[in-house]
VOBA-1610 file (N, C-alpha, C; in pm, whole numbers, padded with zeros to 5 digits, always signed):
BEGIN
Unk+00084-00120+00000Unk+00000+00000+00000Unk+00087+00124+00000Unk+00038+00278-00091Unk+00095+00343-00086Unk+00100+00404+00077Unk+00149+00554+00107Unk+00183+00579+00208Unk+00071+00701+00222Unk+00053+00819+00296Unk-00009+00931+00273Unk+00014+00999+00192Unk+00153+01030+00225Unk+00229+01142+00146Unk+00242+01057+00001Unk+00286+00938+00021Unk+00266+00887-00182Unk+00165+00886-00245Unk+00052+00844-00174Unk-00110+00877-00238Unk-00140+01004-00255Unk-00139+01104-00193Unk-00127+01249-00244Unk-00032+01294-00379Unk+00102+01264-00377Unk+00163+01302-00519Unk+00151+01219-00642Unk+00055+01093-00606Unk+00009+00977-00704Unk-00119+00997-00753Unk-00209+01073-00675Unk-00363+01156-00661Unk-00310+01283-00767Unk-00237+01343-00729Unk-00190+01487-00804Unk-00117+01481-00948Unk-00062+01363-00962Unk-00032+01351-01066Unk-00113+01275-01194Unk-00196+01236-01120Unk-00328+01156-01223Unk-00383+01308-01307Unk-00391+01416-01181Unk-00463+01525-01251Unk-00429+01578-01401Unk-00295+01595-01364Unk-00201+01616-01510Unk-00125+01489-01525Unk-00185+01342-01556Unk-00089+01266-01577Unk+00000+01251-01735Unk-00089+01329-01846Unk-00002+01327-01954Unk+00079+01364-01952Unk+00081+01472-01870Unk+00205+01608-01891Unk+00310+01532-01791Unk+00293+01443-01735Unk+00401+01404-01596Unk+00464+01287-01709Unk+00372+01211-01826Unk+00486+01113-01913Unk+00555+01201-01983Unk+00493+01294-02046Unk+00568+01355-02129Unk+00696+01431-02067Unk+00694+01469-01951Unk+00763+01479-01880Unk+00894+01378-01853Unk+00856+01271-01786Unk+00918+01132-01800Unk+01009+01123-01967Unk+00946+01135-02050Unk+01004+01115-02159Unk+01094+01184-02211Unk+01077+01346-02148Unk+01173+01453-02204Unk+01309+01400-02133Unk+01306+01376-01965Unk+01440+01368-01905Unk+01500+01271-01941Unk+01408+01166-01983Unk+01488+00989-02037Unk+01555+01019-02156Unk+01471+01172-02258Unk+01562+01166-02389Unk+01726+01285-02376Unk+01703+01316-02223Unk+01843+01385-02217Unk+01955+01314-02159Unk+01873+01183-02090Unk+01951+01093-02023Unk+02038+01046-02150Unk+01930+00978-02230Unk+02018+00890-02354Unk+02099+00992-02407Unk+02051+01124-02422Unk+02179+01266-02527Unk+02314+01199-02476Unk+02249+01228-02307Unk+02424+01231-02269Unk+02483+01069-02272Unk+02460+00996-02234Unk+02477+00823-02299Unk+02553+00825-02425Unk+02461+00876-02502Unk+02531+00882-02663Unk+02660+00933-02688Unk+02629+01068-02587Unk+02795+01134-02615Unk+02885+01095-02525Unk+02845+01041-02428Unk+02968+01004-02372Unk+03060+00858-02381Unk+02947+00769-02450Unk+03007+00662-02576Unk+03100+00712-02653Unk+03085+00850-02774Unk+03121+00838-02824Unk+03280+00935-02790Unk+03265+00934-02690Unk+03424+00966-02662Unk+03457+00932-02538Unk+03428+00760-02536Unk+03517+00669-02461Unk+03636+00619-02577Unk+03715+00574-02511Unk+03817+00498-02604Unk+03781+00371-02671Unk+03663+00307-02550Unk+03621+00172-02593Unk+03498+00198-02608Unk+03427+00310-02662Unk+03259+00332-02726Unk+03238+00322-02819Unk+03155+00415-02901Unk+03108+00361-03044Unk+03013+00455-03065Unk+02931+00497-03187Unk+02921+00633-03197Unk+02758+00600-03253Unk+02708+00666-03237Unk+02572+00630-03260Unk+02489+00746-03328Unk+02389+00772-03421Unk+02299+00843-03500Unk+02202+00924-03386Unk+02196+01067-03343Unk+02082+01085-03277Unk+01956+01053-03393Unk+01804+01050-03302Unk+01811+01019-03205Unk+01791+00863-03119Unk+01866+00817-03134Unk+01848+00641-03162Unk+01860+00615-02963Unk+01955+00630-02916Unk+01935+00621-02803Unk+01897+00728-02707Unk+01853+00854-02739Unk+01711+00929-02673Unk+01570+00906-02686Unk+01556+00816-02799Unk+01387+00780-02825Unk+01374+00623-02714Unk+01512+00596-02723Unk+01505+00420-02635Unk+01478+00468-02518Unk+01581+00547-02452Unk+01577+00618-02295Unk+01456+00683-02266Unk+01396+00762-02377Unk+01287+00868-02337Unk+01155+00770-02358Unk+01144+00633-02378Unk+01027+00532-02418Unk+01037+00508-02258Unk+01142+00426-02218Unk+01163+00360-02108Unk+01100+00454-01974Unk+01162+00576-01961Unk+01132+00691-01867Unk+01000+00709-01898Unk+00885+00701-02038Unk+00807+00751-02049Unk+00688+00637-01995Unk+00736+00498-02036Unk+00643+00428-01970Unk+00651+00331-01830Unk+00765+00412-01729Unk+00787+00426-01572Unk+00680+00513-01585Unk+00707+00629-01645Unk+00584+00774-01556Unk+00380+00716-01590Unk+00455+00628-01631Unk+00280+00585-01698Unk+00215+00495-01580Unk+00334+00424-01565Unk+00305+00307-01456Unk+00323+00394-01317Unk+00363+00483-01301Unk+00362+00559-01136Unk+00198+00638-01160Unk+00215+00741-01226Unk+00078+00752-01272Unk-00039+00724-01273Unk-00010+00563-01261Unk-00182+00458-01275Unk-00148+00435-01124Unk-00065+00435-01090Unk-00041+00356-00940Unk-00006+00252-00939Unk+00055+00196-00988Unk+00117+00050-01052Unk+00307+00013-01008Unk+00333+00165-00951Unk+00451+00146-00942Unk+00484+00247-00839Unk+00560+00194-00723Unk+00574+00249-00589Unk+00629+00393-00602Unk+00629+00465-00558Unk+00699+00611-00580Unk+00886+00626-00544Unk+00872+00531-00408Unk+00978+00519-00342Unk+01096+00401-00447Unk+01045+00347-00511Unk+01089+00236-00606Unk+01128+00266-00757Unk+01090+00412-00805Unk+01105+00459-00876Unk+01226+00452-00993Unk+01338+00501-00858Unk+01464+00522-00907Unk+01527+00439-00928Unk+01472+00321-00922Unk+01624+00186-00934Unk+01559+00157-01086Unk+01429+00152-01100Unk+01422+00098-01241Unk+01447+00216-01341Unk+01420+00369-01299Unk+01476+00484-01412Unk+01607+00482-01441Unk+01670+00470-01334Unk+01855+00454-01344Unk+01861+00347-01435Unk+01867+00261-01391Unk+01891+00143-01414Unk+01865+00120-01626Unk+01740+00217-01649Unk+01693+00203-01786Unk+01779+00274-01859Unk+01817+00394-01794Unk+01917+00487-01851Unk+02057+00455-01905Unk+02106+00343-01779Unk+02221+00309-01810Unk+02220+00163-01929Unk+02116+00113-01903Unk+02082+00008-01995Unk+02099+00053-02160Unk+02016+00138-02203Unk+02021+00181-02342Unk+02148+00234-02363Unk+02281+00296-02316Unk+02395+00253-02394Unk+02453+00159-02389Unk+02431+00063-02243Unk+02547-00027-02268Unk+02468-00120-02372Unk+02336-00143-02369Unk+02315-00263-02495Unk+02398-00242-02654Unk+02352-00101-02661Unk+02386-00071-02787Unk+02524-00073-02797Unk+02574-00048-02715Unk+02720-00030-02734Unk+02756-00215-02743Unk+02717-00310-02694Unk+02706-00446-02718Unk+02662-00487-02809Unk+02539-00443-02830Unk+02503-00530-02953Unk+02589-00450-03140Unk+02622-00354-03124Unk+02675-00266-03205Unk+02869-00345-03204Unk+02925-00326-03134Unk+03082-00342-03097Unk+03105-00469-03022Unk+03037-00528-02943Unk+03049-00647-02825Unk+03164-00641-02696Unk+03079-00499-02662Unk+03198-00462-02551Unk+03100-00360-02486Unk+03146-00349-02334Unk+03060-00308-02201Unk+03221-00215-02144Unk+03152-00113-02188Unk+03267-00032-02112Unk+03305-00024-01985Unk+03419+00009-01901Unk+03440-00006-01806Unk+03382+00120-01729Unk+03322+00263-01772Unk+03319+00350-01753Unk+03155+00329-01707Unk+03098+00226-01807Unk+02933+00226-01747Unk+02925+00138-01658Unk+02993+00037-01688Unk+02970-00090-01586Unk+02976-00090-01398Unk+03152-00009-01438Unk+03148-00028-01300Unk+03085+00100-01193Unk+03024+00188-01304Unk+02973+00359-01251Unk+02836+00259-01232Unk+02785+00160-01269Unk+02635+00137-01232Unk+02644+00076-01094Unk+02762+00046-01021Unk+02739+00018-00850Unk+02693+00112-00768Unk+02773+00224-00793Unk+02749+00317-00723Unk+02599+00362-00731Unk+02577+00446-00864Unk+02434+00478-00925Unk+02354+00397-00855Unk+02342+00212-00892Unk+02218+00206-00851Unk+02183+00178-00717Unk+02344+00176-00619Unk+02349+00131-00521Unk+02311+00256-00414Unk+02271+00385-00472Unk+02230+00472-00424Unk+02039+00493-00443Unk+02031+00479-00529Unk+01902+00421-00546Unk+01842+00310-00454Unk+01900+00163-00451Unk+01867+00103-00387Unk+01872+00120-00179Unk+01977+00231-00184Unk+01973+00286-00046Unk+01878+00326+00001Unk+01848+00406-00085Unk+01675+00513-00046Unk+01552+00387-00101Unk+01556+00314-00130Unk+01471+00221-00141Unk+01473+00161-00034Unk+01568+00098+00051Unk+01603+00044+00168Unk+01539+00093+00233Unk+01527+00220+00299Unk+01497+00338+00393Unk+01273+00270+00402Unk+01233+00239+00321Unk+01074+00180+00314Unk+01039+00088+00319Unk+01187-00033+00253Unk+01158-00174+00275Unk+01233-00243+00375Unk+01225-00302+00520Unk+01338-00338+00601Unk+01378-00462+00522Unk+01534-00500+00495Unk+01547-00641+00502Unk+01602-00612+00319Unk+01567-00515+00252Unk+01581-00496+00116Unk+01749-00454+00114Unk+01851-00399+00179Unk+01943-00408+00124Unk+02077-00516+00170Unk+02011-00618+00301Unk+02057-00750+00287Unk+02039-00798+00158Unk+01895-00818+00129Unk+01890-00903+00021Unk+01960-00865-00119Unk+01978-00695-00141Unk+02037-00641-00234Unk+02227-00701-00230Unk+02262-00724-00112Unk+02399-00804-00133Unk+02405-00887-00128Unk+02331-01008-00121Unk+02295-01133-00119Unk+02292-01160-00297Unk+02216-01082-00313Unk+02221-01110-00457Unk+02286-01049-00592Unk+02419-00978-00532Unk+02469-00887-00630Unk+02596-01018-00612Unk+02617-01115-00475Unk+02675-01191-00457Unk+02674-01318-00509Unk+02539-01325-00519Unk+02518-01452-00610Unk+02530-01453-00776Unk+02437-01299-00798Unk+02405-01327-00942Unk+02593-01254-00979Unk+02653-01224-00941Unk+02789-01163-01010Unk+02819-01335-00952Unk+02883-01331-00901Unk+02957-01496-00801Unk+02932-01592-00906Unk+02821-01614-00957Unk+02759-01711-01083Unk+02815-01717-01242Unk+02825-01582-01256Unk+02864-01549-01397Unk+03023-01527-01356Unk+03049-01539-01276Unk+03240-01500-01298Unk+03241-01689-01281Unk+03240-01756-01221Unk+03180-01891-01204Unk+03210-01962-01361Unk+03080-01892-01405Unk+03066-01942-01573Unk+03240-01881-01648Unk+03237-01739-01632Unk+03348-01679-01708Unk+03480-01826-01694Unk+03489-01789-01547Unk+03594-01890-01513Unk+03663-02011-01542Unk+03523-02081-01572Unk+03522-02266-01600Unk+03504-02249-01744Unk+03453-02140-01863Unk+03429-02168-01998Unk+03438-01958-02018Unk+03569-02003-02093Unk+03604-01802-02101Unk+03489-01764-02205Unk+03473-01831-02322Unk+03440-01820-02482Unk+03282-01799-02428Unk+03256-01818-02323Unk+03093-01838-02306Unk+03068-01700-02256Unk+03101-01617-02167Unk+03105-01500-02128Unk+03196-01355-02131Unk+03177-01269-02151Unk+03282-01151-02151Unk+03359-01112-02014Unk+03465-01051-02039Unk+03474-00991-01878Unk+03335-00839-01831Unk+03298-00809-01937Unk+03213-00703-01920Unk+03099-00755-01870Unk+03023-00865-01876Unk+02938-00945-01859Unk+02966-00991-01665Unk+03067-00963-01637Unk+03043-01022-01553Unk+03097-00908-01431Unk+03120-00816-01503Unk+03154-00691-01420Unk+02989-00623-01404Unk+02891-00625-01521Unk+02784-00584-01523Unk+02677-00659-01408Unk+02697-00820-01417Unk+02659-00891-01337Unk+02591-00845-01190Unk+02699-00793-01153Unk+02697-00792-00980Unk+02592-00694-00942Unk+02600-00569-01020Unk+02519-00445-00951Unk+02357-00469-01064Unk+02342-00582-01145Unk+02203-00650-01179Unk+02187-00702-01085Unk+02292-00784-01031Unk+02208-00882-00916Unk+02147-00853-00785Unk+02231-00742-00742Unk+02165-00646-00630Unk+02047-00580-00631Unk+01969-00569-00787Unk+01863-00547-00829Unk+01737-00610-00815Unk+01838-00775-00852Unk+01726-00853-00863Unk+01747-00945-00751Unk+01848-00901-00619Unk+01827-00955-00489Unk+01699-00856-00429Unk+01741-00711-00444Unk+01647-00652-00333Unk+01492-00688-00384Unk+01483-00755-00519Unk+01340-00770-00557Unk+01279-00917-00461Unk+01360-01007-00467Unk+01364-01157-00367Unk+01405-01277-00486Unk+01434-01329-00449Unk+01508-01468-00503Unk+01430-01507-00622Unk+01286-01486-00631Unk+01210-01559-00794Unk+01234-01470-00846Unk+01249-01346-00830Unk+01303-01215-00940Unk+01463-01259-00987Unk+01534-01310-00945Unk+01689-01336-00959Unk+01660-01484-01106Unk+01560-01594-01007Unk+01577-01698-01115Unk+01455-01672-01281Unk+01359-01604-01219Unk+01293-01541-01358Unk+01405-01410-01429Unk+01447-01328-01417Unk+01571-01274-01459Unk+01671-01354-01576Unk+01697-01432-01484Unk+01801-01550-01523Unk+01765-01628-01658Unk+01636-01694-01659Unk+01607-01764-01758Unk+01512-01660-01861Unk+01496-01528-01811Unk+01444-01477-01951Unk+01565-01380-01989Unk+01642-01392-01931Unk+01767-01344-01985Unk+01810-01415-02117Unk+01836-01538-02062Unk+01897-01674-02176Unk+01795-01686-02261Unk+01658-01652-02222Unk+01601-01678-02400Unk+01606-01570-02501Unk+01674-01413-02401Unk+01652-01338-02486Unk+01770-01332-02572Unk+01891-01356-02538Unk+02072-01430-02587Unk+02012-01492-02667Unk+01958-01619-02682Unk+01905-01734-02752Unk+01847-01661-02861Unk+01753-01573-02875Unk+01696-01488-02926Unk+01770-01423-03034Unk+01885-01356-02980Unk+01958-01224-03028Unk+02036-01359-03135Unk+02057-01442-03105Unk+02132-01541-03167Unk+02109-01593-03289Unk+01978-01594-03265Unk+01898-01667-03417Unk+01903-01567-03498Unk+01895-01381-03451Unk+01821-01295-03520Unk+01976-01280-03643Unk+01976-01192-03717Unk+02080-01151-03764Unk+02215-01128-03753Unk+02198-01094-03577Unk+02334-01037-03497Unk+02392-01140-03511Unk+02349-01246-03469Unk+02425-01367-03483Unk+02481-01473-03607Unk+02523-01378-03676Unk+02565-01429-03801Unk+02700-01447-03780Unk+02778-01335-03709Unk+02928-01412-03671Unk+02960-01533-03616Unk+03040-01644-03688Unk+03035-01716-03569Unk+03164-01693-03461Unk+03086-01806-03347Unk+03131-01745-03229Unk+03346-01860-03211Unk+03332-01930-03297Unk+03461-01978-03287Unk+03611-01862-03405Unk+03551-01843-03468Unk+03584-01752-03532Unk+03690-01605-03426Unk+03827-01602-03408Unk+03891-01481-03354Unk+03833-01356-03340Unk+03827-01259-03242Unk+03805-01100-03295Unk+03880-01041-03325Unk+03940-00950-03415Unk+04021-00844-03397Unk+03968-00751-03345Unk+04120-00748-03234Unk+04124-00678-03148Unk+04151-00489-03181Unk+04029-00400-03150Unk+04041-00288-03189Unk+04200-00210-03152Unk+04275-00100-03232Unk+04331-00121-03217Unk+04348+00012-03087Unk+04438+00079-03031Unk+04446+00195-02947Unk+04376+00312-02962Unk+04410+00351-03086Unk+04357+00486-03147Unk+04220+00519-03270Unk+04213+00393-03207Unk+04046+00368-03290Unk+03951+00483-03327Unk+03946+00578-03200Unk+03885+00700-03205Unk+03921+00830-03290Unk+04028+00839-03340Unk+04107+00924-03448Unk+04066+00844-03578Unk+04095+00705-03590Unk+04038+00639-03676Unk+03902+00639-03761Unk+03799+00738-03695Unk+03632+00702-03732Unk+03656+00814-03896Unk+03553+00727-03940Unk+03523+00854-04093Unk+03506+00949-04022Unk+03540+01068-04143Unk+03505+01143-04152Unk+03305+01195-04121Unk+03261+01149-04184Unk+03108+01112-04168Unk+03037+01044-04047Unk+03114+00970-03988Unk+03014+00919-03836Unk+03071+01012-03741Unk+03228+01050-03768Unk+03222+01203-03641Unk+03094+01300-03657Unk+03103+01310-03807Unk+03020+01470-03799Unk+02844+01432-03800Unk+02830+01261-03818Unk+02672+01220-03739Unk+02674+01250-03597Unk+02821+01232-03547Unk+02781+01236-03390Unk+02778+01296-03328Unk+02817+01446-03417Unk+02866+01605-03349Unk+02945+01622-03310Unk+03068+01541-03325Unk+03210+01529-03300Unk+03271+01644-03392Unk+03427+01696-03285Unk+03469+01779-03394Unk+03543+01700-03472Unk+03608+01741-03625Unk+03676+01677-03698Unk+03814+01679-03743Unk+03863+01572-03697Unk+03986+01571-03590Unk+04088+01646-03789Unk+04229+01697-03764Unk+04294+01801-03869Unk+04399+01687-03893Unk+04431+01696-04023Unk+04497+01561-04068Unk+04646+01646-04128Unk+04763+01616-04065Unk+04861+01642-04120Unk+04925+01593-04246Unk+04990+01711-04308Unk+05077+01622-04440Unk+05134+01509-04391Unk+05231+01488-04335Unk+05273+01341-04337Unk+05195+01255-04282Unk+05046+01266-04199Unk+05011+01091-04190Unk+04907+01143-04353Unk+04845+01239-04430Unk+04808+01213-04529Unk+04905+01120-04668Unk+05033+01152-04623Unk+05104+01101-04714Unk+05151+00914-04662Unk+05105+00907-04533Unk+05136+00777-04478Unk+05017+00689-04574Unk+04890+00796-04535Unk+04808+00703-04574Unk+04787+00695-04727Unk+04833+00756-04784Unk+04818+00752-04974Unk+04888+00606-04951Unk+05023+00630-04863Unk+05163+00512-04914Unk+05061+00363-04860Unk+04972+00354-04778Unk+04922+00236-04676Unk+04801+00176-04831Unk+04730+00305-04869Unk+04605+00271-04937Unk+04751+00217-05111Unk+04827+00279-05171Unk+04874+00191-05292Unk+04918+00065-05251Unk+05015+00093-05089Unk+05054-00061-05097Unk+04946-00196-05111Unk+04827-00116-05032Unk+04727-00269-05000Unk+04659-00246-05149Unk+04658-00144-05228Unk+04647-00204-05397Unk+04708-00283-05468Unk+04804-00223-05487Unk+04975-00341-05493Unk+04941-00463-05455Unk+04908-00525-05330Unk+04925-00655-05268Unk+04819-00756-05343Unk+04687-00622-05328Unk+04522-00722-05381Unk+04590-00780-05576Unk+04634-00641-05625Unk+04635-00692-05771Unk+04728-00780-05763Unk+04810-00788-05700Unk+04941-00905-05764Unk+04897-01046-05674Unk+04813-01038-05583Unk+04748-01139-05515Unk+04651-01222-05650Unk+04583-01133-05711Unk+04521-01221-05812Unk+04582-01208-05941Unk+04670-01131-05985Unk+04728-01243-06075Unk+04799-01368-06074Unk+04881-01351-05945Unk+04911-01456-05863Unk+04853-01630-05890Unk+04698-01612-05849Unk+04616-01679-05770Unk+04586-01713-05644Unk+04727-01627-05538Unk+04687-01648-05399Unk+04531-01577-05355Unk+04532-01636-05266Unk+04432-01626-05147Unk+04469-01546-05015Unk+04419-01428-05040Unk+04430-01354-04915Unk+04330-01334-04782Unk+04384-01363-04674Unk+04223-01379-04576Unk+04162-01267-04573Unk+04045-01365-04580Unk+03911-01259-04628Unk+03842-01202-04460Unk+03847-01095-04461Unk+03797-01018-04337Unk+03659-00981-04344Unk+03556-01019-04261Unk+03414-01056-04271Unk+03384-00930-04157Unk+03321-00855-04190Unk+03278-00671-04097Unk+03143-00733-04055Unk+03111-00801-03979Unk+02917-00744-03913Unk+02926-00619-03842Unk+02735-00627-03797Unk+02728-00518-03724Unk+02826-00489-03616Unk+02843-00595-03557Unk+02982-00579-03419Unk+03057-00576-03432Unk+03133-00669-03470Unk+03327-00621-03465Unk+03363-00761-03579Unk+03482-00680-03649Unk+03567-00760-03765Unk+03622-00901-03675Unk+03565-00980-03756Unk+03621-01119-03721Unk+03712-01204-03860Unk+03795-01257-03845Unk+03852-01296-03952Unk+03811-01471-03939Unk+03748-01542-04014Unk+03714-01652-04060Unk+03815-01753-04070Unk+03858-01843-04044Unk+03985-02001-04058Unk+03954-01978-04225Unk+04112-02019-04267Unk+04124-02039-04391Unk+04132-01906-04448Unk+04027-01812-04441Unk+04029-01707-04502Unk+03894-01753-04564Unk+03808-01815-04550Unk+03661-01861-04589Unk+03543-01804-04540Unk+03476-01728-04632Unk+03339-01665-04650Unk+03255-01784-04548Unk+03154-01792-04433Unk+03054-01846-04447Unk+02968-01894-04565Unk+02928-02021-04634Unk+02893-02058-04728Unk+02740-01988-04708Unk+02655-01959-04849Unk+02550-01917-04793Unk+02568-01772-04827Unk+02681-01716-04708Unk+02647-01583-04630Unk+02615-01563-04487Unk+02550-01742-04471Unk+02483-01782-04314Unk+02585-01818-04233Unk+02546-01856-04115Unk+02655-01902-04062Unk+02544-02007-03975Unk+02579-02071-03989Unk+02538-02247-03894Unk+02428-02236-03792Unk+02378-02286-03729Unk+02296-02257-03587Unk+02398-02237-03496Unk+02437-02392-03493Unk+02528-02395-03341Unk+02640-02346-03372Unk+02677-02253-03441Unk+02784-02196-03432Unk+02755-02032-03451Unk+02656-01974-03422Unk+02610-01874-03375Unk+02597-01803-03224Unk+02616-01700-03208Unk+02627-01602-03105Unk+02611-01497-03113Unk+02583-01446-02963Unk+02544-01311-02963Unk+02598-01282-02791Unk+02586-01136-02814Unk+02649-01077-02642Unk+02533-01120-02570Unk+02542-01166-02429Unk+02501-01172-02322Unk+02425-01036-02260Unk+02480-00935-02265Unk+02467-00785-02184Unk+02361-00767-02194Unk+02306-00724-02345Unk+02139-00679-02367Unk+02080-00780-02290Unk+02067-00921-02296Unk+01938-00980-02255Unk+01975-00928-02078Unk+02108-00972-02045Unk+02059-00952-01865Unk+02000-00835-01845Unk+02063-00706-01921Unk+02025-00558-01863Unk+01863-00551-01913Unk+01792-00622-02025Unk+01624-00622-02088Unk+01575-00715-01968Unk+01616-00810-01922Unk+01561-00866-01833Unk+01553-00804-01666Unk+01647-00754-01607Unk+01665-00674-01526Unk+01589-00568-01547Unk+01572-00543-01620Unk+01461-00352-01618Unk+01359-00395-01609Unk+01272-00561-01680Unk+01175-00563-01679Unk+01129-00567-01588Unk+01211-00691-01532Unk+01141-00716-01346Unk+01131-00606-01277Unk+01203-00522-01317Unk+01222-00414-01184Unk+01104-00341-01216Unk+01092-00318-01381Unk+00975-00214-01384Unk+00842-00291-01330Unk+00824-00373-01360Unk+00690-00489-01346Unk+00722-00561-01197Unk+00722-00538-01113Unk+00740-00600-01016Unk+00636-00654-00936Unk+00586-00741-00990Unk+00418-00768-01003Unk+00417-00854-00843Unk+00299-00887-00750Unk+00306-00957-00628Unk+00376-01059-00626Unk+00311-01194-00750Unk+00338-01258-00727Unk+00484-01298-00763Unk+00592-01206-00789Unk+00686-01203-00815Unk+00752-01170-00698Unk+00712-01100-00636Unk+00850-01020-00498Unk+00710-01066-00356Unk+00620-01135-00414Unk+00612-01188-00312Unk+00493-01050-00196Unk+00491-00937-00263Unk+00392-00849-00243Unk+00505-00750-00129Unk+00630-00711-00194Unk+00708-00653-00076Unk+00665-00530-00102Unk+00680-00469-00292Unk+00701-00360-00322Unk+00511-00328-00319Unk+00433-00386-00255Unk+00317-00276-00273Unk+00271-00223-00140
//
């Protein structure tokens, strides 16, 4: 049950409840602005089209304010699933786009949501035991997995882990194992879809240092980046880099050698055994993959946003 004081600003906001999503939606689409830009000048980010992750952030924020609104969602409970959505829409993208969880979001989401979950504490007794109980288990589990099978998990995956699991401890233990398994169908999912056309035995190349000097010309100036000033000599490096790898391709086929063929998906350059195309274009079932990150962080927001009785057991109403 709400409280006095929450039934009054839950009463008051029904009055104007459009204006309180639309509301919701404006701050979720400044949340994602800044997400976007501050991806795109990490070392290990990736650069993204506005407004692609302000319409994700400002959906998410917009249908929290919908669900506080109806009364569907505690007032005091608010903030773990808004945070939590905010930080979600870059790191997916930045995963499902590159297949990498920056260190800059990952380990900034302890703090974030562990401040959230503080003031959540403060209404529920017993909620931030359970919040380390289960940032202990559900991280403890996936470093577990990392550990015994590397190829199966990222290190980002399991740095992300811990401060989900504190999420889906303070919710109670069927929130941790529903989490869990709609996590893996949503992986399973991402797997079949397109993303998963790399396969997963297949090497990555490894990006290299200065990747970020590296971007076209054209995705800086999509991203509102300034555009970095190119000196005569690396222009003249790169004339000498672009004839040599002409040089190499033409005398490669008059030749008849075979040079390995470098296969670009949406995520990151993988180079293929042999130097061999996937036949098709496809790539196999069981030899398909996809990042882990999106499904835990889609599964984690859901529960949190939906935190329905028979799920937590009737803590959060």
């Amino acid at each position: 049950m709400h409280s006095d004081a929450e039934l009054g600003i839950v009463v008051g906001m029904n009055d104007y409840g459009f204006l309180v999503i639309i509301g919701f939606f404006a701050v979720g689409g400044i949340a994602g602005g800044l997400g976007r830009r501050l991806l795109a000048r990490l070392r290990r980010g990736a650069l993204f089209r506005p407004p692609s992750l302000e319409l994700a952030a400002g959906a998410l924020s917009a249908l929290l304010g919908w669900r506080l609104v109806d009364g569907r969602l505690p007032l005091w409970w608010l903030a773990v699933p808004l945070l939590l959505g905010w930080l979600a829409v870059p790191l997916a993208a930045v995963d499902l786009t590159a297949r990498r969880l920056p260190d800059a979001l990952t380990l900034a989401a302890y703090p974030i949501l562990g401040c959230a979950l503080l003031i959540a504490a403060g209404r529920s007794p017993g909620l931030g035991r359970q919040a380390l109980l289960g940032l202990l288990l559900f991280g403890g589990a996936h470093l577990a997995v990392r550990l015994c099978a590397p190829n199966a998990l990222g290190g980002g995956d399991v740095k992300l882990a811990g401060s989900l699991g504190a999420v889906l401890g303070a919710l109670g233990w069927a929130a941790v194992l529903t989490a869990t398994m709609l996590a893996a169908l949503i992986t399973f999912g991402l797997a079949l879809s397109p993303l998963g056309d790399v396969p997963d035995a297949c090497p990555r190349l490894r990006p290299s240092a200065d990747v970020g000097p590296r971007l076209s010309l054209r995705s800086r100036a999509a991203a509102g980046l300034p555009l970095p000033r190119r000196s005569s000599a690396g222009a003249a490096a790169g004339a000498a880099t672009a004839t040599a790898t002409a040089t190499a391709t033409a005398t490669a086929t008059a030749t008849g050698l075979r040079l390995p063929l470098r296969v670009r998906s949406r995520s990151t350059a993988r180079l293929l055994p042999g130097g061999r195309a996937p036949q098709g274009g496809r790539v196999p079932l069981l030899r398909r993959s996809a990042p882990h990150g999106p499904g835990m962080l889609a599964a984690t927001w859901l529960v949190a946003a939906f935190p329905g009785a028979a799920l937590t057991g009737g803590r959060l109403s």
